[in-house]
KENU-464228 format. One record per residue: residue number from 0; residue in one letter; x, y, z negated of N, C-alpha, C in turn. Coordinates in steps of 0.001 Angstrom, whole numbers, plus 500000, padded with zeros to 6 digits. Layout:
<sites>
 num residuo   n.xx   n.yy   n.zz  ca.xx  ca.yy  ca.zz   c.xx   c.yy   c.zz
 NUM       A      X      Y      Z      X      Y      Z      X      Y      Z
...
</sites>
This chain:
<sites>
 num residuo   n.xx   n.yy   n.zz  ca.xx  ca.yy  ca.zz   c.xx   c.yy   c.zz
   0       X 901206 694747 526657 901070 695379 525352 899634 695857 525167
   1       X 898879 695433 524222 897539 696256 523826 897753 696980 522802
   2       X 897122 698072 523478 896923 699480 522003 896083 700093 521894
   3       X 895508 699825 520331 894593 700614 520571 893796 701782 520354
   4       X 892905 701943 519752 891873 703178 520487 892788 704704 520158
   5       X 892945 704256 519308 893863 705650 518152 895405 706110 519091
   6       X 895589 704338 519357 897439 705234 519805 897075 705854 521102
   7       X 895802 705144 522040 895764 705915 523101 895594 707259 522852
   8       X 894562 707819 521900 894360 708950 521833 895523 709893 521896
   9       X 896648 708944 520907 898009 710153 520531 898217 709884 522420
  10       X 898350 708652 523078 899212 708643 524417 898758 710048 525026
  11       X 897147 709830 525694 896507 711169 526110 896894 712550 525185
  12       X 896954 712772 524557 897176 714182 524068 898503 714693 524052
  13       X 899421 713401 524267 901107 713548 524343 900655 714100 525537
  14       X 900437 713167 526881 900892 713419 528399 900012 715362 528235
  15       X 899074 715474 527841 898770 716955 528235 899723 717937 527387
  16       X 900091 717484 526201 900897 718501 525505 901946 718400 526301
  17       X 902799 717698 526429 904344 717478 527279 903815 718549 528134
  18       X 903047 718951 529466 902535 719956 530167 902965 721658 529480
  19       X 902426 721425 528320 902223 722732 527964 903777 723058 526712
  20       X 903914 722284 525840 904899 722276 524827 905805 720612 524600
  21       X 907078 720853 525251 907980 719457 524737 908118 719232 523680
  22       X 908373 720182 522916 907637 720116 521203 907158 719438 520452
  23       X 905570 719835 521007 904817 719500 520329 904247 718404 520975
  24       X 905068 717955 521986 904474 716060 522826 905206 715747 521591
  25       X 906295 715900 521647 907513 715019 520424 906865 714542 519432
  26       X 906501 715687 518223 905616 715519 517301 904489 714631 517498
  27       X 903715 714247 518945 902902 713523 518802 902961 712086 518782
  28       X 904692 711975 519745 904608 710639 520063 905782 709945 518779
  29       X 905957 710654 518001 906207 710502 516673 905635 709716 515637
  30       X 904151 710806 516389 902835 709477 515058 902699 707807 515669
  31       X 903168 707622 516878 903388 706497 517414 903656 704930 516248
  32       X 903194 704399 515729 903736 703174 515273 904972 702808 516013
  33       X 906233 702054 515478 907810 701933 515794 907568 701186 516840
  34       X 906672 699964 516659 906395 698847 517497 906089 699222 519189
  35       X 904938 700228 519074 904183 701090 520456 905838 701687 521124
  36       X 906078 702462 520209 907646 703505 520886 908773 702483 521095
  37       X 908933 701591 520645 910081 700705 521012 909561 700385 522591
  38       X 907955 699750 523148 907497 699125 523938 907633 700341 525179
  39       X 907499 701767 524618 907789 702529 525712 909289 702766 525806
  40       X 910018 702911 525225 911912 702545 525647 911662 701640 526601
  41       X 911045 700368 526385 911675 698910 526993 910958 699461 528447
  42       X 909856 699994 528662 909484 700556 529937 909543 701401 530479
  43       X 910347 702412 529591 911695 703398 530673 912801 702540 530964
  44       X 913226 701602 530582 914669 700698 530854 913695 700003 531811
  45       X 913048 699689 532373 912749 698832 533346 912377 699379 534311
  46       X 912523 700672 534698 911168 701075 535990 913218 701841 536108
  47       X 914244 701953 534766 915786 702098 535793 915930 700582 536529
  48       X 915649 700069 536584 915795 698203 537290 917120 697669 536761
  49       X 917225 696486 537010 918607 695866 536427 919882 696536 536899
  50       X 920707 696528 535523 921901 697147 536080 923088 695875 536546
  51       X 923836 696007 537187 924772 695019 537941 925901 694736 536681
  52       X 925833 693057 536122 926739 692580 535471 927650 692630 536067
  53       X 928912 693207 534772 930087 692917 534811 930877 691622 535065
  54       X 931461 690671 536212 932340 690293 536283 933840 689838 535230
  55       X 933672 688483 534028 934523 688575 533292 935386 687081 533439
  56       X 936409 687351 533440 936778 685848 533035 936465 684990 532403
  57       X 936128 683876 532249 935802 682921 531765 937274 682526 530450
  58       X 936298 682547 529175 937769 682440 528351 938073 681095 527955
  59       X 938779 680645 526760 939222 678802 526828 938127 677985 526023
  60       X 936827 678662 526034 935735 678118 525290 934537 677178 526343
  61       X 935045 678806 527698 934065 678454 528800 935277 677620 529371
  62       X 936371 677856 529920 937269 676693 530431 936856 675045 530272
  63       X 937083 675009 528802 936859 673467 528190 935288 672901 528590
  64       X 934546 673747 528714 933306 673477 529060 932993 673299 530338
  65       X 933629 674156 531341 933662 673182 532722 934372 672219 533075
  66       X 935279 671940 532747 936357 670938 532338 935553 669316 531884
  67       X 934184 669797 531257 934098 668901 529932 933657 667463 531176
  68       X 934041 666468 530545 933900 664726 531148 933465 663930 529705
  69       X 932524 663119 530119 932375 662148 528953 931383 662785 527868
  70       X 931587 662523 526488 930298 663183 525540 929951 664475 526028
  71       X 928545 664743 526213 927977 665963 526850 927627 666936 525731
  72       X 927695 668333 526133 927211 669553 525564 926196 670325 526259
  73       X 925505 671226 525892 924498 671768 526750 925096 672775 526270
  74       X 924815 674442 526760 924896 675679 525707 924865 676710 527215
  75       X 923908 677841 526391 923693 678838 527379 925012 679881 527424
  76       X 925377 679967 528915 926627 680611 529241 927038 682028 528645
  77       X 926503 682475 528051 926695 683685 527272 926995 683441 525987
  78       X 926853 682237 525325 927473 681407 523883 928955 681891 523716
  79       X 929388 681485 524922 931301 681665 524875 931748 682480 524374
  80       X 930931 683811 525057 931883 685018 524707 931617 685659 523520
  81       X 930495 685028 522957 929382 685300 521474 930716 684758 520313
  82       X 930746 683156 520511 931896 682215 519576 933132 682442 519721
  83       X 933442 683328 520616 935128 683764 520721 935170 685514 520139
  84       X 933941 685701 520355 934623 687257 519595 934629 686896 517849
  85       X 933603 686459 517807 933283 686141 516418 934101 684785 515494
  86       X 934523 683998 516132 935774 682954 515961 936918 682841 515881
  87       X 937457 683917 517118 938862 683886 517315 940033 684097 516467
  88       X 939198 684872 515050 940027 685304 514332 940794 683607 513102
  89       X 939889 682879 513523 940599 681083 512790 941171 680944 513815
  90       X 941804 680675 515053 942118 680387 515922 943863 679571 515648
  91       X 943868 678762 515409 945649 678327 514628 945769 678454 513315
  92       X 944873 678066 512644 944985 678680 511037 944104 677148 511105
  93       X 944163 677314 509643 943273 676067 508845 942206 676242 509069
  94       X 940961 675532 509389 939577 675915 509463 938847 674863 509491
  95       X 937845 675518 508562 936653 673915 508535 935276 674354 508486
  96       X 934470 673879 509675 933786 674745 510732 932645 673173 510953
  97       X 931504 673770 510188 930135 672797 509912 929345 673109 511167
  98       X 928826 671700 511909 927976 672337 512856 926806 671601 512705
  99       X 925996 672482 513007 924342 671314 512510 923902 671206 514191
 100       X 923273 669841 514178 922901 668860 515378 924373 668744 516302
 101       X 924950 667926 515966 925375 666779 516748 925275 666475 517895
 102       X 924137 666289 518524 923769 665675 519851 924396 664789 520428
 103       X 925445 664637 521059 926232 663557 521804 927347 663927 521541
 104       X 927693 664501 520507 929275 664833 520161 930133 665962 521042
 105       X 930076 666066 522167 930761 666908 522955 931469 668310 522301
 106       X 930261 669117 521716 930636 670268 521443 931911 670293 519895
 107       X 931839 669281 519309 933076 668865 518195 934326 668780 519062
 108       X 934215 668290 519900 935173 668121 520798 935835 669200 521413
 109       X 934588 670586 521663 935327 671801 521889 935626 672711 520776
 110       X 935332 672110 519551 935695 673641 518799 937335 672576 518474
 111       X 937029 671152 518680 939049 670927 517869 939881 671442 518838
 112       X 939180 671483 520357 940395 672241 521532 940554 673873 520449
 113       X 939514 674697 520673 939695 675632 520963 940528 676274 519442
 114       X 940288 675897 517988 940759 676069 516895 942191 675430 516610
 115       X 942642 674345 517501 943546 674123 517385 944052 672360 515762
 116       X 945281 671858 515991 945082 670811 515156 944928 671115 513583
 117       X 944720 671894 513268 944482 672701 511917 942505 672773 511555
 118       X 942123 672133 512181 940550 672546 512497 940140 671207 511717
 119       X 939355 671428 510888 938139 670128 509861 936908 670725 510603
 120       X 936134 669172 511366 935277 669482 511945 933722 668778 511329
 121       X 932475 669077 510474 932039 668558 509565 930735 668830 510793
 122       X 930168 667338 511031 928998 667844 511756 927756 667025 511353
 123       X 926299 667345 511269 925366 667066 510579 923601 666869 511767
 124       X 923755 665498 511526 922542 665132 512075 921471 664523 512163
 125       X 920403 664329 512493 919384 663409 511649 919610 662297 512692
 126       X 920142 661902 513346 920284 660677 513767 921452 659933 513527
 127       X 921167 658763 512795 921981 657782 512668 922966 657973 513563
 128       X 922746 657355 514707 923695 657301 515659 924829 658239 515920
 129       X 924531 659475 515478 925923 660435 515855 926874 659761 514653
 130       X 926938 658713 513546 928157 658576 512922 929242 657887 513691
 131       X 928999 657465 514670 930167 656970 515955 931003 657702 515964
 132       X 930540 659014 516134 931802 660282 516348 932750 660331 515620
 133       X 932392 660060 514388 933497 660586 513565 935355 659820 513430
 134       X 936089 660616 513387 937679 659901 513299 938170 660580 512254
 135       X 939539 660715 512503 939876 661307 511618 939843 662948 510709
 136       X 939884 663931 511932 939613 665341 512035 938196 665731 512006
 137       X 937054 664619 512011 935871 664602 512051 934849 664353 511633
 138       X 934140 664528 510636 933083 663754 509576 931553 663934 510002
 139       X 930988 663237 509692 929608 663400 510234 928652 662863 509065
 140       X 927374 663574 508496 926847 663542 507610 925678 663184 508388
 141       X 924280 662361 508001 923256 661925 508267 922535 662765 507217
 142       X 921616 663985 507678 920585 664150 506611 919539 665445 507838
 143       X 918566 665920 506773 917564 667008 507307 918022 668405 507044
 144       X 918503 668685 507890 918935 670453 507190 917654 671195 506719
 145       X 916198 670795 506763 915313 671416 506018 915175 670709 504557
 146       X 916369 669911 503784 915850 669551 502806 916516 670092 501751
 147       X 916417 670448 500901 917404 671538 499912 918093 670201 499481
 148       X 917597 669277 499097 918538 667946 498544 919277 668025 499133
 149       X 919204 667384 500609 920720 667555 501129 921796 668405 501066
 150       X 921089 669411 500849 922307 670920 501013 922971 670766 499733
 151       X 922440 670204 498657 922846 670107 497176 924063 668633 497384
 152       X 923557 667529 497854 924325 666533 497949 925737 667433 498969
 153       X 925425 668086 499975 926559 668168 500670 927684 668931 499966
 154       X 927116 669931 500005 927961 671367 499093 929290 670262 498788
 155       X 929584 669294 497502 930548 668971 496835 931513 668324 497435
 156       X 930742 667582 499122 931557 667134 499678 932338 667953 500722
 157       X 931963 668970 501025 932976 669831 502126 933257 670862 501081
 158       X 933833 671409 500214 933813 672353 499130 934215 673585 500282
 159       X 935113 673360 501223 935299 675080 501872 934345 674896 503385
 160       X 933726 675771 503505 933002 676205 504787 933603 677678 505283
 161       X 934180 678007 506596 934623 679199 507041 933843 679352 508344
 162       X 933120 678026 509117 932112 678443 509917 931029 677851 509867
 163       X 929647 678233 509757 928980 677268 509753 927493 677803 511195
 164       X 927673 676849 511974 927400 677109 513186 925634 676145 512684
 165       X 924687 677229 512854 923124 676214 512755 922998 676065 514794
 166       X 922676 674997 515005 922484 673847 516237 921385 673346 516102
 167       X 920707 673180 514967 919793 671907 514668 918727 671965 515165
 168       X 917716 671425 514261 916068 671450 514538 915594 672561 515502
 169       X 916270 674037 515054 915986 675402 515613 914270 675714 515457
 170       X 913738 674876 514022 912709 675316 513457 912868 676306 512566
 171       X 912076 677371 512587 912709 678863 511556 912932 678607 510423
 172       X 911698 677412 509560 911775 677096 508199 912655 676178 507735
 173       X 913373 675564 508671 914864 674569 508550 915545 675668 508522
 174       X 915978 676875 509402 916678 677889 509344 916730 678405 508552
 175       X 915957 678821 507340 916263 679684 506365 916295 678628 505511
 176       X 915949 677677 505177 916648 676507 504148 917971 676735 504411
 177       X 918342 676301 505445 919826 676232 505388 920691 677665 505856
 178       X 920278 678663 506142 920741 680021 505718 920593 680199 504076
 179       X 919925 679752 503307 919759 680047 502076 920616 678935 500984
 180       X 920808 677703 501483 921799 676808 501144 923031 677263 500996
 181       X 923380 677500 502382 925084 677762 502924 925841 678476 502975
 182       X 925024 679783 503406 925517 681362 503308 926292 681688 502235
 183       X 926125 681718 500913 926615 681859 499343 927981 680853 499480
 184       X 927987 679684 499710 928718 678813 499969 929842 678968 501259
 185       X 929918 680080 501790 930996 680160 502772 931716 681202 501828
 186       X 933227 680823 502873 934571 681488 502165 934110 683288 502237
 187       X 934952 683732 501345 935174 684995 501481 934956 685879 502878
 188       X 935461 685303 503658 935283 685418 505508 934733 684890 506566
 189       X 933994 684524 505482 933422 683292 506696 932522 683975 507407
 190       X 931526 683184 508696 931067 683221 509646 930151 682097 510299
 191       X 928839 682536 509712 927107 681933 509867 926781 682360 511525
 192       X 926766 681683 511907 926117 681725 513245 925147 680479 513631
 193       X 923766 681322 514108 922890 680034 514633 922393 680430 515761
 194       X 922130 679686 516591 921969 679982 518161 920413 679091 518092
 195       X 919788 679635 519694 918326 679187 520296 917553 679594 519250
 196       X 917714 681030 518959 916396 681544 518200 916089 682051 519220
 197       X 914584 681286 519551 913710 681838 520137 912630 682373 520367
 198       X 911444 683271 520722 910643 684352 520760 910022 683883 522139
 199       X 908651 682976 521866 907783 682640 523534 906542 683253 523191
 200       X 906530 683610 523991 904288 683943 524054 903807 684997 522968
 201       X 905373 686210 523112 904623 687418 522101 904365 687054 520535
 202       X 904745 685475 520232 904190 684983 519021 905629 685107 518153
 203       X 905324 685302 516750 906179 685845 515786 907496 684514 515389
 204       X 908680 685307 515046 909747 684529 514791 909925 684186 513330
 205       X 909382 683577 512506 909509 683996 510917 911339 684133 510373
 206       X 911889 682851 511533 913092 683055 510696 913743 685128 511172
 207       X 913392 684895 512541 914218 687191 512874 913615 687529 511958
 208       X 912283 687419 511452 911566 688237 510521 912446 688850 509091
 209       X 912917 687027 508483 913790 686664 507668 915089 687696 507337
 210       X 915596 687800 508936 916808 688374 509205 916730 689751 509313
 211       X 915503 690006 509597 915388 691621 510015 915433 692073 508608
 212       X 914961 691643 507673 914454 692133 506357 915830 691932 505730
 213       X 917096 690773 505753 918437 691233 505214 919209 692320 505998
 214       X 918986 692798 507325 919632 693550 507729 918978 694695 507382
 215       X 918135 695286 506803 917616 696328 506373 917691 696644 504742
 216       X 918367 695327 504242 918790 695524 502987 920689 696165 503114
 217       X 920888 695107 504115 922572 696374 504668 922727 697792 504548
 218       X 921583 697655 505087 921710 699729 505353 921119 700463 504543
 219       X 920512 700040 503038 920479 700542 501543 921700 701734 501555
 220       X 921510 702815 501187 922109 703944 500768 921599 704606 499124
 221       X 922673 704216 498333 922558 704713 496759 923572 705108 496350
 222       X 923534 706746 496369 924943 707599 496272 925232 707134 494768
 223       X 927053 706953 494379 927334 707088 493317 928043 708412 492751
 224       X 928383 708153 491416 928996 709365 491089 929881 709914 491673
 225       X 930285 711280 491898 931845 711486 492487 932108 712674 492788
 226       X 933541 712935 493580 933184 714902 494213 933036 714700 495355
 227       X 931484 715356 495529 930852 715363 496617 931453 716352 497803
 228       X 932504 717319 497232 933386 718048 498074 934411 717472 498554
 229       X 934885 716229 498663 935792 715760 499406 935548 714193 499636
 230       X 934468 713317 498984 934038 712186 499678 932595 712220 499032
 231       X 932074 711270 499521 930587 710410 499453 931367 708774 498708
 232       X 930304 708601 497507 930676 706862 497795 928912 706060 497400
 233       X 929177 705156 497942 927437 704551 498132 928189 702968 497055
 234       X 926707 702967 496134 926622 701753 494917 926479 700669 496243
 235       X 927347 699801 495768 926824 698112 497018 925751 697431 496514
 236       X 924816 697374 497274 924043 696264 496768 924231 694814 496654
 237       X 923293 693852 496602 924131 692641 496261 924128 692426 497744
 238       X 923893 692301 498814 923912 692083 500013 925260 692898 500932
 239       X 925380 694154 500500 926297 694696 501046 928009 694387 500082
 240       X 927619 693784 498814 928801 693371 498186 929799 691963 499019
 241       X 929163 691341 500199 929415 690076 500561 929600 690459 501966
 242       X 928596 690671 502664 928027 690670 503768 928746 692100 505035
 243       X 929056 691864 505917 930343 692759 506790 929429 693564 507182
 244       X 928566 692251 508238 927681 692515 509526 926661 691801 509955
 245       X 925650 691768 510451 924815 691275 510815 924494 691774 512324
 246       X 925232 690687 513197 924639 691162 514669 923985 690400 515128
 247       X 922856 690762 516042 922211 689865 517012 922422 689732 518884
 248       X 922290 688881 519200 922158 688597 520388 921198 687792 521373
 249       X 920826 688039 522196 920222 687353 523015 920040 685577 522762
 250       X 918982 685063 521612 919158 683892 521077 920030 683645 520087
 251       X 920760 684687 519927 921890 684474 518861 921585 684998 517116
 252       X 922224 684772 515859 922619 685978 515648 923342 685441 514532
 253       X 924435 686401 514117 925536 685943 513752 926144 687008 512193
 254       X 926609 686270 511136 926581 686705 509999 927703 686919 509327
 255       X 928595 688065 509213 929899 687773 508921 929875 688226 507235
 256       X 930913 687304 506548 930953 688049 504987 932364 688371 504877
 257       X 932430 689325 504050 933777 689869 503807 933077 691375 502133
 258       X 934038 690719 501410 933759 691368 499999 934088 692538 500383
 259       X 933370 693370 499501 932955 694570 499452 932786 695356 498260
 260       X 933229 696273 497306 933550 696673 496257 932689 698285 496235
 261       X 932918 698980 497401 932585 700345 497027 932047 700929 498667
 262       X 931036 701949 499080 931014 702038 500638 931660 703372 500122
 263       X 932648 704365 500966 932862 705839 501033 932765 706095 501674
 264       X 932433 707356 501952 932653 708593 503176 933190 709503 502677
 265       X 935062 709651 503292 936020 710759 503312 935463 711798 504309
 266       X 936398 713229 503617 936293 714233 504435 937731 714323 505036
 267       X 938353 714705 506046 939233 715688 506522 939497 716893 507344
 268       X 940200 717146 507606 940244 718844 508071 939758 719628 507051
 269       X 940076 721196 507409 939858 722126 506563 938707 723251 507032
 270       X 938246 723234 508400 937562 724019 509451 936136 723121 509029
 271       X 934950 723994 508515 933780 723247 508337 932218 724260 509080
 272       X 931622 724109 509671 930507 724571 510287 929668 724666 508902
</sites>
């Protein structure tokens, strides 16, 4: 991390104040830019050293995947438990679940195990060659997920999307094309997930950038009218009118929608400080 001349100054005048007033270190390391104070968290969590992973079963996502023979999948072992918390809820129900890049077919192969024979599996790639895959439960589209044309040609042909899993290019500016395509275009409940966002050499992510800036439109607070003696209710914005959650993970991050009409905060009990 380089910092400079200024934040050192606040660093030095923190470490002597902390000496004299905890206070007034606070206040200093306050004036800190978010970026500097996040970098000192991450280097109190490291000088505690790694803590010892939990031990979990392997669930029927990771099963099928050691299992797997024939068309190959790649996917980092922490995917599983990412696509089953966030999936499970189609699990035997109807579902039609878009995945961008193809590769050798394999992974189509695990979402029809794991969703069950109720599962439309729509997968999208720039190579010719993945249209082999397709049968009956299975369609496969040839195009560029960075091209808005395509997203316009596709839309009419899959009319319901409930997952739409980005795989592809895993270029940021293909990523928000097709976050900006598709997103609007999933069901009421649906569930945007794109994996291998990645962050090398300290150098900037435009698409997290992208994401950081809708998840900070989530947490918009604009009280509406009401009695403020027995609830709170917050105006939705257009983002929070759709949109559940926005979590991230390690390469991951994942987008759930579910309509949204009004935010409140009830009171209960009668005992108040």
């Amino acid at each position: 991390m380089r910092i400079n001349r200024d934040d050192l100054a606040i660093f030095k005048r923190s470490a002597g104040a902390l000496l004299k007033s905890p206070r007034g270190a606070y206040k200093l390391i306050q004036q800190l830019p978010a970026g500097d104070r996040a970098a000192n968290l991450l280097a109190a969590l490291s000088r505690k050293g790694p803590v010892p992973a939990q031990r979990r079963e392997p669930n029927r996502l990771e099963r099928f995947f050691d299992a797997k023979r024939g068309r190959g999948i790649q996917k980092w072992r922490h995917y599983f438990e990412i696509y089953d918390r966030h999936f499970q809820k189609f699990v035997g129900r109807e579902v039609h679940i878009v995945e961008v890049g193809v590769a050798s077919g394999g992974s189509m192969d695990m979402w029809r195990d794991y969703f069950g024979g109720r599962c439309h599996v729509y997968g999208i790639d720039v190579n010719p060659a993945c249209k082999q895959f397709e049968r009956e439960d299975i369609q496969v589209f040839i195009g560029d997920q960075g091209s808005r044309e395509f997203w316009r040609r596709f839309r009419p042909k899959v009319p319901v999307v409930d997952i739409f899993l980005d795989d592809g290019s895993h270029k940021a500016e293909h990523q928000i094309v097709a976050l900006e395509e598709m997103l609007p275009h999933l069901s009421s409940e649906g569930v945007y997930l794109c994996e291998d966002i990645e962050k090398r050499d300290h150098r900037p992510n435009d698409f997290l950038s992208y994401l950081f800036a809708l998840d900070n439109e989530l947490h918009q607070l604009r009280f509406a009218p009401g009695d403020a003696s027995s609830y709170l209710t917050g105006e939705v914005n257009a983002l929070q009118s759709c949109i559940r959650s926005i979590c991230f993970y390690p390469f991951v991050a994942v987008i759930e929608k579910q309509p949204t009409d009004i935010l409140r905060s009830d009171k209960r009990g009668g005992d108040w400080l």
